[in-house]
N, C-alpha and C positions, 0 to 999 in steps of 0.2 A: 649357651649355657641352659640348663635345667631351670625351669620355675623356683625349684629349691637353691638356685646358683651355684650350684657345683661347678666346678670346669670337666668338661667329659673328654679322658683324654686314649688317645689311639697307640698304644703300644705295637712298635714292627720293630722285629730282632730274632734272626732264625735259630739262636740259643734261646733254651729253655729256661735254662738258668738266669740268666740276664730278662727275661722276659719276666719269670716272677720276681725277681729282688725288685725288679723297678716298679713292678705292680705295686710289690707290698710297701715299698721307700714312697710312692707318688700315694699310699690312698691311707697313711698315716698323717695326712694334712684332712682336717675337714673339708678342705674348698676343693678336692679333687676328687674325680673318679673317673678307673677306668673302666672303661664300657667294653675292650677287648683287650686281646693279646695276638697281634697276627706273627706267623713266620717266614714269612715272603709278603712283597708290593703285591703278588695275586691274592693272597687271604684279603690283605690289607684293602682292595679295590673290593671286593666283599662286602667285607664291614661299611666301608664307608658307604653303598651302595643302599643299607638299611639303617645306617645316622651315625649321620655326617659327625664327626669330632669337634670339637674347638680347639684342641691343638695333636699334635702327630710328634711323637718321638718315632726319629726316623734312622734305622742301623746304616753306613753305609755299606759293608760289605756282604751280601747274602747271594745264593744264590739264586737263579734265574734271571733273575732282573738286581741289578746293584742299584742303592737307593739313590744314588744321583741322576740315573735317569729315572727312577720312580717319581722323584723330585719335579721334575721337569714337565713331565707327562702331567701329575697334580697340580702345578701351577699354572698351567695351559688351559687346564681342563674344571677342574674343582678347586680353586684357592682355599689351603686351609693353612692355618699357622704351622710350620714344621721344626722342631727343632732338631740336629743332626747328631749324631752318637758317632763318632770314631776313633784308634784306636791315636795314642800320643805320640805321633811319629812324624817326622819332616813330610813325606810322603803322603799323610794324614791328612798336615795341616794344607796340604796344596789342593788336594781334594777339598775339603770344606770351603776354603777360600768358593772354591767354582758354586759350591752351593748356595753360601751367601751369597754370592753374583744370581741364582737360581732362583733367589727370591726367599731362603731359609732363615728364621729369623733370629737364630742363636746356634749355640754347642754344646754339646756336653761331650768333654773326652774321658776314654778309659784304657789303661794299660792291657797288653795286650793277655797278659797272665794275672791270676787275682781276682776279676774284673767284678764281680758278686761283693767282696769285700771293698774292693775301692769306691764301686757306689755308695755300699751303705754308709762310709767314712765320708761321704760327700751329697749325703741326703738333702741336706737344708737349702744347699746349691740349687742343686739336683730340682728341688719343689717349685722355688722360685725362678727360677729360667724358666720352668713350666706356665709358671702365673703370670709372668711376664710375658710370654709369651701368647698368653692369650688374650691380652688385650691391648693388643698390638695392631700397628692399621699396616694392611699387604699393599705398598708400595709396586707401581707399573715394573718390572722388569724395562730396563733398559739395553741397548743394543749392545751395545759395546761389552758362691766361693765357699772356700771350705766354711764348715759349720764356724761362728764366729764367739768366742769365748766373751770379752768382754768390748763392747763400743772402744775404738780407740778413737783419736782425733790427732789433727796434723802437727797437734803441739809437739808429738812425740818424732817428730823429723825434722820441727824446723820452731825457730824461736820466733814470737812474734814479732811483725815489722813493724818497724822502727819508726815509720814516716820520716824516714832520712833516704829514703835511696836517692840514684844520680840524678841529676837533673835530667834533662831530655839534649843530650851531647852526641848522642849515637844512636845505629839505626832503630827502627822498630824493632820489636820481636813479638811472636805470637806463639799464643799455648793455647792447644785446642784440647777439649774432652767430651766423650762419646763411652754408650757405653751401648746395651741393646739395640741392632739395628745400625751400629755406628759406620762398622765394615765400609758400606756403601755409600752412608752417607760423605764419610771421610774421603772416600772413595771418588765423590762428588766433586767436591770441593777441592782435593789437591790438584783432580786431573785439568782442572780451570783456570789452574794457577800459571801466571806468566814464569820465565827464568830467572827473573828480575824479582821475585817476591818475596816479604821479608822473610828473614829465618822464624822457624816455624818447631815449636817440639808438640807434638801428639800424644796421649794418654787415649790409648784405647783398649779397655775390661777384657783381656786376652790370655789366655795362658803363655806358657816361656815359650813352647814349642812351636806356639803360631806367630809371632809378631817378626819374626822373622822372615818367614815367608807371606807376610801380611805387606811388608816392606817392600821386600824384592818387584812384586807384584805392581805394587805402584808407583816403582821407579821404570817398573818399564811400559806404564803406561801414560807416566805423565813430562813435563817440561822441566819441572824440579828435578832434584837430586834426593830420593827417599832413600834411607837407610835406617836400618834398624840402629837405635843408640847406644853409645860407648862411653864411658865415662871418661870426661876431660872434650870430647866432639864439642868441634864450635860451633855455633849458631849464628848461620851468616847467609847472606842474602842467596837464593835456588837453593838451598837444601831445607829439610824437611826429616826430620828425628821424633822415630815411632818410641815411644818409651817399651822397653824388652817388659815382656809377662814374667809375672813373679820377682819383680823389684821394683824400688820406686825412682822416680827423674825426676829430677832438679834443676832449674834453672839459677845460675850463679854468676857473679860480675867477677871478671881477672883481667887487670888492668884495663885496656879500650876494648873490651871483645866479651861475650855472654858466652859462657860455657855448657855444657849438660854433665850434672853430677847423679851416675847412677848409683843405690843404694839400696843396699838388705833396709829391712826394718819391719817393723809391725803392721798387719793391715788397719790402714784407715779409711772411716766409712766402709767397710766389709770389705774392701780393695788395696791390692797389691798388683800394680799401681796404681795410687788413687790419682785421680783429677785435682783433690782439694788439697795435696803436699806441692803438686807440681804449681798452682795459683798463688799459692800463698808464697813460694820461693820467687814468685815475677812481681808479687809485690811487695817484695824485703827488695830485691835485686836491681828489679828493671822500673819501679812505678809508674810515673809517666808514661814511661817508654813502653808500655806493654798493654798488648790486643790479648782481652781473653774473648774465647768461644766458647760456649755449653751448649750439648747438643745433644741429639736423642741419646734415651737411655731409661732405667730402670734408677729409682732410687733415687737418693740426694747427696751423690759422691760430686764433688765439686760448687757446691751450692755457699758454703761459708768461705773459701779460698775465691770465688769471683766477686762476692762482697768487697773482701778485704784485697782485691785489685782496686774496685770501682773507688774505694776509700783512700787510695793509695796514689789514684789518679788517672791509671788506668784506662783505656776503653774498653766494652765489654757487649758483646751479641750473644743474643740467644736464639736455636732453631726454633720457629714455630711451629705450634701445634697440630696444624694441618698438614704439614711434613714428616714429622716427627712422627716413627715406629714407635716411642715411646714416651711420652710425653713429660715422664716425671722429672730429671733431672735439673730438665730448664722450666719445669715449672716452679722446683724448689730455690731455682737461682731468682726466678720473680719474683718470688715470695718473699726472700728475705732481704730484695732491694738493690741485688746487685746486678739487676742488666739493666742496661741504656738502650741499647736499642733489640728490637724483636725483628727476627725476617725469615723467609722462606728459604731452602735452603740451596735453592740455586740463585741467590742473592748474594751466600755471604761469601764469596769468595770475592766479586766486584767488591764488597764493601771492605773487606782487609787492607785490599789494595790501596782506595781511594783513602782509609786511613791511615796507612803507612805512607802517604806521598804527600799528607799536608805536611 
């Protein structure tokens, strides 16, 4: 950043059109500016060449070079925060997945027609994945929301718990949430996971058209059984239920077995699906019985939902700071008392474990 603190940021996009809307969408925040506008990775290696960015919106599809190996090349070479542009397509989201493995620290997607208007309808988004992204810590590479009208809260999904749920009769169950950055971490953590590990449902800040193939991906790289969730899916010991982008998941008790209830409704904490509807349903449903996670991310989506676990009886980890691409979310869960324990985040997958076996 600038002595003034701006964030100086690196527009690459070989439309012209899309290259000014996002100029003008990123430099209507004070805390931004851009310092270019490239049309290919070769302008782009240019720029950077005479200073350096604090963060890179990066097109995937351009010619000469397509920004996922520009991606690659940059993260080898010159580490800079990147955030990825593509278009909302199945196809899309399998490409950005590789990015985030790439070392890319978010998404912004856009419809393939429109695309000038669909930003500006998604500016606020748009600024804050940028700022987020800038201060963001660039994790080793390993081998292997819309503008938001009025604050809602998770009251509007779920009634306050009761401090009556089950006793502790059945097995564990675990809800994890992630948002910036989470991809991987999440990424981390399931691939660790025994067959044997308890049911598990995921909240990760993703549009509809990725969590799908966010799924696929980690079913076929890990020992569980990942799947994208369905409404009525049971929650049972090697399986692992990504809550679908653009709805919310719920954890629910039907007779001796935990269910996943997916649902429309309102964004809470700026998210659909929030973290803090899916915490506070494990601690109406599961109390005792339930492992919560908070884990990198942007913002304080899940911060009062892991309280009201820890209150409830619950156990409750948070990723540490020195792991953590983003540090705010589990710092807002410190903050207001609901984590027990802090670790690293090739920790807490042992540590799920060891507490789902007492």
């Amino acid at each position: 950043m600038r002595r003034d603190g701006k964030i100086r940021v690196l527009v690459v996009d070989d439309s012209a059109s899309v290259r000014q809307t996002m100029t003008a969408l990123l430099e209507t925040d004070p805390q931004i500016e851009v310092i270019a506008a490239a049309q290919d990775p070769f302008a782009a290696a240019r720029h950077i060449q005479t200073e350096l960015p604090d963060v890179i919106t990066l097109d995937v599809e351009m010619p000469r070079m397509d920004g996922l190996t520009f991606l690659r090349k940059l993260m080898s070479q010159c580490p800079v925060p990147v955030v990825m542009c593509s278009s909302l397509t199945e196809e899309g989201s399998d490409t950005l997945l590789q990015a985030l493995e790439a070392g890319a620290v978010d998404v912004i997607l856009k419809p393939r027609m429109g695309v000038a208007d669909y930003l500006s309808e998604h500016c606020e988004e748009i600024r804050q994945t940028v700022k987020s992204a800038a201060g963001a810590r660039l994790r080793p590479r390993s081998s292997s929301p819309m503008k938001v009208e009025a604050r809602q809260t998770a009251d509007a999904m779920l009634p306050p718990a009761t401090g009556r749920a089950m006793s502790r009769t059945t097995d564990m169950v675990v809800c994890l949430g992630a948002s910036t950055g989470g991809t991987e971490a999440l990424r981390e953590v399931i691939e660790a996971l025994p067959p044997t590990a308890p049911g598990i449902i995921a909240v990760q800040h993703m549009p509809e058209a990725f969590t799908r193939s966010f799924a696929r991906r980690l079913n076929d790289l890990s020992e569980v059984e990942v799947k994208e969730a369905e409404n009525g899916d049971t929650v049972m010991r090697g399986r692992v239920l990504i809550a679908p982008g653009g709805r919310h998941t719920m954890l629910e008790r039907q007779g001796a077995r935990y269910v996943a209830v997916v649902r429309d409704g309102p964004l809470v904490s700026r998210h659909r699906p929030s973290v803090d509807v899916l915490f506070r349903s494990a601690a109406r449903y599961a109390g005792a019985n339930a492992i919560g996670v908070i884990m990198t991310g942007m913002g304080d989506d899940g911060a009062r939902g892991m309280a009201e676990m820890r209150a409830a009886g619950g156990r409750t980890l948070a990723q540490d700071e020195a792991s953590s691409v983003v540090f705010g979310m589990p710092k807002e869960a410190i903050a207001l008392g609901g984590v027990e324990k802090i670790l690293a985040l090739d920790r807490i997958a042992s540590e799920i474990i060891k507490l789902a076996n007492r």
